[in-house]
C-alpha positions as a Markdown table, in Angstrom:
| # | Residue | x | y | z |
|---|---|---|---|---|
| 1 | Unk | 0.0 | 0.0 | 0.0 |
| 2 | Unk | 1.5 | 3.3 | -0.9 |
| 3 | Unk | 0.3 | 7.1 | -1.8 |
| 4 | Unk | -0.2 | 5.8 | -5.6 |
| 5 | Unk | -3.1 | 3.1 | -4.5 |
| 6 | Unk | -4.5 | 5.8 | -2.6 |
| 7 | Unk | -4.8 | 7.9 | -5.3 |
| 8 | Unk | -5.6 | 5.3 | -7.6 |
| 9 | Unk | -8.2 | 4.0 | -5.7 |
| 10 | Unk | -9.9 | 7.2 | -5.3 |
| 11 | Unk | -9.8 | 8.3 | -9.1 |
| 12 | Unk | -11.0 | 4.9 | -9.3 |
| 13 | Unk | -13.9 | 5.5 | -7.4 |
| 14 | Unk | -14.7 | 8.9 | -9.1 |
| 15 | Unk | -14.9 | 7.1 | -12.6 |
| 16 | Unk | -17.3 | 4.5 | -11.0 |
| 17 | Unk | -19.7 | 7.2 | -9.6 |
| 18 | Unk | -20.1 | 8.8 | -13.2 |
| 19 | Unk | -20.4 | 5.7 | -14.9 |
| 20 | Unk | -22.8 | 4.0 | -12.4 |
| 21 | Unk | -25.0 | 7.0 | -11.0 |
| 22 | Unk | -23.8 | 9.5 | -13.1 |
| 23 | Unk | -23.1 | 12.3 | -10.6 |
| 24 | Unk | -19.8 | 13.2 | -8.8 |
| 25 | Unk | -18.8 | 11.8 | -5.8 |
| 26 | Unk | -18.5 | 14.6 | -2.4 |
| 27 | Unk | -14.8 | 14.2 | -1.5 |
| 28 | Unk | -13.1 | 15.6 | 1.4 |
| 29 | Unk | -9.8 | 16.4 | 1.5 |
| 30 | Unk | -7.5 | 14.5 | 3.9 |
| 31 | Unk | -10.1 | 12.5 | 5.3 |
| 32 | Unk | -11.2 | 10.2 | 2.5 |
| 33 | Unk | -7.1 | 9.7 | 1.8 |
| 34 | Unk | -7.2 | 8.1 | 5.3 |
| 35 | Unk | -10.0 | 6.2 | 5.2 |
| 36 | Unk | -8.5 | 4.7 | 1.8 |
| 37 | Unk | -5.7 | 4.1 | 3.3 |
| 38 | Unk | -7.0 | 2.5 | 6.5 |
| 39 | Unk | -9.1 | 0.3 | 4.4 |
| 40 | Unk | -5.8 | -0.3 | 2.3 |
| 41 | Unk | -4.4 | -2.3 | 5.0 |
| 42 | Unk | -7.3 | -4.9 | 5.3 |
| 43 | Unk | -8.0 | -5.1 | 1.7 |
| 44 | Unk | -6.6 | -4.9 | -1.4 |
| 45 | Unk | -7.0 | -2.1 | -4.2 |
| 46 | Unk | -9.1 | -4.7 | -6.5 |
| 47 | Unk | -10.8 | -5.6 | -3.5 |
| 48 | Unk | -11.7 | -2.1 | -2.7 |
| 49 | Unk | -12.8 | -1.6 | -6.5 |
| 50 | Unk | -15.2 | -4.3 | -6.7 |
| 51 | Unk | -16.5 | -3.2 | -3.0 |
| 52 | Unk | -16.6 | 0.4 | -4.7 |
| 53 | Unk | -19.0 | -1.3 | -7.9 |
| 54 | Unk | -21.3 | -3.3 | -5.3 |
| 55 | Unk | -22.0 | -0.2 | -3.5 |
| 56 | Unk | -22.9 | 2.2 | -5.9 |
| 57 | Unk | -24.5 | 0.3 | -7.9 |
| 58 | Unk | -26.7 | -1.7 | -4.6 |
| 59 | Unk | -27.2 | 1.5 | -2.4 |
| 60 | Unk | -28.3 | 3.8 | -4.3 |
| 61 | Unk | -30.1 | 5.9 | -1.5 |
| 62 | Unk | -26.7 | 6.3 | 0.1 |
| 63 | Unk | -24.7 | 9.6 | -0.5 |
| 64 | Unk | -22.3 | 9.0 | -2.8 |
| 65 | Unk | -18.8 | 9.0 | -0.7 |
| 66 | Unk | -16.4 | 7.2 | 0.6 |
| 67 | Unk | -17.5 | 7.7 | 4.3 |
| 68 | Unk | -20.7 | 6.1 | 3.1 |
| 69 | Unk | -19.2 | 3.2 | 1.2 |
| 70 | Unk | -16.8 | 2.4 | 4.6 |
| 71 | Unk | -19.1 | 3.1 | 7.3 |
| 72 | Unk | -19.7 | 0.2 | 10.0 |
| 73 | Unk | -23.3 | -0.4 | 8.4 |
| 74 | Unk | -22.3 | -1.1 | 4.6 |
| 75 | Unk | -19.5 | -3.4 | 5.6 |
| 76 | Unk | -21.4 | -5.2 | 8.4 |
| 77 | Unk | -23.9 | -5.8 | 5.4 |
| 78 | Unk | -21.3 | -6.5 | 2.3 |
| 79 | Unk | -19.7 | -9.5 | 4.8 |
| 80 | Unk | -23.1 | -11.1 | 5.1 |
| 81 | Unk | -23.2 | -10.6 | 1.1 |
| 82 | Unk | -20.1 | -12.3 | 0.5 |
| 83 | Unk | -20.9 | -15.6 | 1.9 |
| 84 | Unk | -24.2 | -15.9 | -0.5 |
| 85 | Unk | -23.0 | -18.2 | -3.3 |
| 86 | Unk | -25.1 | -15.8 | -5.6 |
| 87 | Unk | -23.2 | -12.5 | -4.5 |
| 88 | Unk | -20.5 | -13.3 | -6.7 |
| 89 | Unk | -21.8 | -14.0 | -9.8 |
| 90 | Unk | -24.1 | -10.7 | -9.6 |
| 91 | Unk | -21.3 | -8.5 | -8.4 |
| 92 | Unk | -19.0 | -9.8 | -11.7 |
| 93 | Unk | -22.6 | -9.2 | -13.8 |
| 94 | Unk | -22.1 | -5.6 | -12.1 |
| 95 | Unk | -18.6 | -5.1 | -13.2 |
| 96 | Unk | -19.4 | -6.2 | -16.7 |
| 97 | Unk | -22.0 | -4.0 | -17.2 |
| 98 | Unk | -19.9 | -1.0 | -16.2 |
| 99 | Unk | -16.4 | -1.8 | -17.0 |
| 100 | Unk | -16.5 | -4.2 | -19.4 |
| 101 | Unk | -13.3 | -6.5 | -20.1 |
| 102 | Unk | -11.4 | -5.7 | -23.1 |
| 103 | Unk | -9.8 | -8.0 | -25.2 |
| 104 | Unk | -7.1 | -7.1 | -27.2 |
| 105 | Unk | -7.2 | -8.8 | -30.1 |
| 106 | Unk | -2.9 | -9.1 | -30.7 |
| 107 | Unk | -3.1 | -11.5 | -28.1 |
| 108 | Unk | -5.3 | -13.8 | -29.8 |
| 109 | Unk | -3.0 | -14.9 | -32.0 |
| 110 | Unk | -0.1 | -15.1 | -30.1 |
| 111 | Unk | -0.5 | -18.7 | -30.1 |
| 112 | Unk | -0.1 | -19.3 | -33.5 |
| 113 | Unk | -3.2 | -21.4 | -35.6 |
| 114 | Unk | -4.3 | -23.2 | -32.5 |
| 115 | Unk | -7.5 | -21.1 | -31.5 |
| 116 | Unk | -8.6 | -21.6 | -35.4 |
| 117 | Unk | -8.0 | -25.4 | -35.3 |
| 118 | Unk | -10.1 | -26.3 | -32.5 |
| 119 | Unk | -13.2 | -24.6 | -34.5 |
């Protein structure tokens, strides 16, 4: 975890707002870079993203912050989520809809003819 996560995370989670809700998220200045980075140290940045995706698009009443997405409440509520075998497979349905995976299409054939020859 470093400055650069923090950061990332957080222009990560002002992309997501605008795609998913379309409005802005309220940021505030020092104390959403500590909660990041406090939640940094339990989770992963990927992990935070696809927390980030689950809430905005699930809680919509919620303001759209970062407070909001780390309070007690939301967590207490995402780790009862989790363990429903379904949570997965709609949070990925989520993350496709918004960011959807690209493919880039170089890679395809770096294998030479064998993708064509099991058609």
């Amino acid at each position: 975890m470093n400055k650069k996560d923090i950061k990332l995370f957080i222009d990560f989670f002002h992309e997501a707002s605008l795609k998913i809700r379309r409005e802005k998220p309220a940021f505030i200045r020092g104390k959403d870079g500590n909660l990041v980075k406090s939640a940094l140290k339990k989770f992963s940045r990927s992990q935070l993203e696809m927390m980030a995706v689950w809430f905005l698009a699930k809680k919509p009443k919620l303001k759209i912050s970062l407070g909001a997405m780390l309070s007690k409440k939301v967590l207490e509520e995402l780790a009862r989520k989790i363990r429903d075998p379904n949570f997965w497979k709609e949070l990925d349905e989520i993350y496709g809809q918004y960011f959807p995976r690209q493919i880039d299409i170089s890679t395809l054939f770096l294998y030479g003819n064998d993708f064509a020859k099991r058609k």
